[in-house]
N, C-alpha and C positions, 0 to 999 in steps of 0.2 A: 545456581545462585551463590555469591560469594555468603563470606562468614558475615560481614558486615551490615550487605542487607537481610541479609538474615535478624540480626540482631535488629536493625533499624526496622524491621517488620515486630518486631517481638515485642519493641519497645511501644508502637506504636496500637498494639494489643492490651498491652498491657494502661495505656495513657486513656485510651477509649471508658475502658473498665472503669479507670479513675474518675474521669469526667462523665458516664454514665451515673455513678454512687451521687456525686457531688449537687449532679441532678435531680437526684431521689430523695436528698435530704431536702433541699433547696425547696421543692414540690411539696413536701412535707411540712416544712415549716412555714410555708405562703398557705396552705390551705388550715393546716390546724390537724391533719390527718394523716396516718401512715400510710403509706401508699403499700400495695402490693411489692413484695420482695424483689423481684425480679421485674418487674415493669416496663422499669427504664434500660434494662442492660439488653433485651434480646435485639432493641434495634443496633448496640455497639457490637454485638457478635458477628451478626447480618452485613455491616458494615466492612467490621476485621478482615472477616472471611472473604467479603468479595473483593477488597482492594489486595490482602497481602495472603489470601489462600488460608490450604487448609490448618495448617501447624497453628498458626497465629488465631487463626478462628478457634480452635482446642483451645488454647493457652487463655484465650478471652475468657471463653466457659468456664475452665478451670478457677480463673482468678477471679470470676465473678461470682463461684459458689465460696469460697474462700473466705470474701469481705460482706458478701451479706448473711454468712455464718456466723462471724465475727460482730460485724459493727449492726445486722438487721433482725437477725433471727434469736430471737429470746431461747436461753439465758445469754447477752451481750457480751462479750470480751473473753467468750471460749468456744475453740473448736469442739464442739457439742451440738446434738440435736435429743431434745426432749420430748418431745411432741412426734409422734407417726406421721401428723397431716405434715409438720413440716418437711421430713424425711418426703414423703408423698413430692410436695412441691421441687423440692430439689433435686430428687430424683427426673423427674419431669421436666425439669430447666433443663438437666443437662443432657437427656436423649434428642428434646429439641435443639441443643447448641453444635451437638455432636453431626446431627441429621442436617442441621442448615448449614454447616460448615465442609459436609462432603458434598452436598446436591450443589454451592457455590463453588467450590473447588472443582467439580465438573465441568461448572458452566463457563468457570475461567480458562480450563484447558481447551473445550471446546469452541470457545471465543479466538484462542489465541491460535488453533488448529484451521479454524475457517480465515482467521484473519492471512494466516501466512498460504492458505490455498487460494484468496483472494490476488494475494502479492503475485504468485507465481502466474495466474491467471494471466492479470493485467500487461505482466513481463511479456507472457505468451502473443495476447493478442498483440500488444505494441509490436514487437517482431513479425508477428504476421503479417500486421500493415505497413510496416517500412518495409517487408519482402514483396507486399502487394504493390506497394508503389512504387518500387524499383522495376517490376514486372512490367505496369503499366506503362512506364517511360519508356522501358525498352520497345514495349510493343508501339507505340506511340511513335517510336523512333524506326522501329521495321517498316511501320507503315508510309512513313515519309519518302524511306528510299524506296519502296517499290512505289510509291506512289510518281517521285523523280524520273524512275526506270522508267515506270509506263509511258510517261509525258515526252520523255527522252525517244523512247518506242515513236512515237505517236510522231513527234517531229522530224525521224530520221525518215520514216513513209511521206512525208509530202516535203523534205527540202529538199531545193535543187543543186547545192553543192556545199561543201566538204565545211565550208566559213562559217554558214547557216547553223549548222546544223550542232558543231562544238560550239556555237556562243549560244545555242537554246538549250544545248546541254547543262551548260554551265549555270544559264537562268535559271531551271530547271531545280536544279539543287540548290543555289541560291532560296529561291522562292519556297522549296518543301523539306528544305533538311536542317535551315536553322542556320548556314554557314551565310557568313556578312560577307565572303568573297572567293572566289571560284575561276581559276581558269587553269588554259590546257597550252603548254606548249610542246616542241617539236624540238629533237635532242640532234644536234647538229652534228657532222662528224667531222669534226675539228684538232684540235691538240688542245685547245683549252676545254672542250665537253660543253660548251655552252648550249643551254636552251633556250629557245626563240618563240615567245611568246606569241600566239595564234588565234585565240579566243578569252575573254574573260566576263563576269558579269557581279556586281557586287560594289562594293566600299573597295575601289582599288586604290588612289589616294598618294600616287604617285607611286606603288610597290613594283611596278612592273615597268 
């Protein structure tokens, strides 16, 4: 993580805290009553901690015993504790902010550990199924020509000459292999090497 968001995490710790107190007071003076020290801050820690981690969660903690030392916990406007129950309570905020801030910090690695084995997953199967459907075309396409072959097979056993038998060839693959046009000619022995078309079947369209 850079410096930056570093900081912008820190910041954003430390803004929680602020608007957590702001709440406290605010609570406070709508009812007539002091609230509980700590009240309003364990859900900004909870918060910290699960959006920007562990560090930023500590630092909540930290700045959250700080200002309710200061501005909540009698005597007001000194870093001091007089009172043992208070010491008690604050002690106690801060094992809870410390413990919700690495069990969140866990759950964030762990989040982010399944999310990128999820990634790699999906990558996986997606390749496997473009290699499956590449398979299956081919197969798909195997099957055409032996399919032609056979039919090919099957018409050279009952035609009775040579004409017959290359234009059922050629239909042949036409019809199971997918080609729009098909035919066979016959290599002359010439000086120009010309071929003399013999059979065809298909979209010919004036090519031959």
């Amino acid at each position: 993580m850079s410096i930056i968001n570093r900081l912008k995490d820190y910041a954003i710790a430390l803004i929680a805290v602020g608007l957590s107190f702001l709440l406290n007071q605010f609570i406070a003076h709508l009812t007539g009553h002091a609230l509980p020290y700590f009240i309003t801050f364990y859900p900004a820690v909870l918060i910290v901690a699960l959006i920007s981690g562990l560090w930023s969660g500590l630092l909540a903690t930290a700045a959250t015993i700080l200002v309710a030392d200061y501005f909540l916990i009698p005597p007001r406007g000194l870093f001091v504790f007089t009172d043992p129950a208070d010491i008690t309570v604050v002690i106690i905020f801060f094992v809870m902010g410390v413990m919700v801030s690495v069990v969140t910090s866990r759950y964030r690695t762990l989040r982010y550990k399944l999310e990128d084995q999820v990634s790699i997953r999906t990558k996986e199967i997606t390749q496997s199924n473009q290699q499956l459907l590449k398979s299956q075309e081919q197969l798909a396409k195997f099957n055409r020509i032996l399919w032609a072959l056979n039919s090919s097979n099957q018409s050279m056993m009952h035609a009775t000459d040579e004409h017959k038998i290359l234009n059922d060839v050629c239909k042949n693959i036409v019809e199971n292999c997918g080609y729009s046009m098909v035919w066979v000619g016959f290599a002359q022995d010439d000086k120009e090497k010309t071929i003399t078309p013999v059979a065809y079947s298909g979209f010919e369209q004036g090519y031959l």
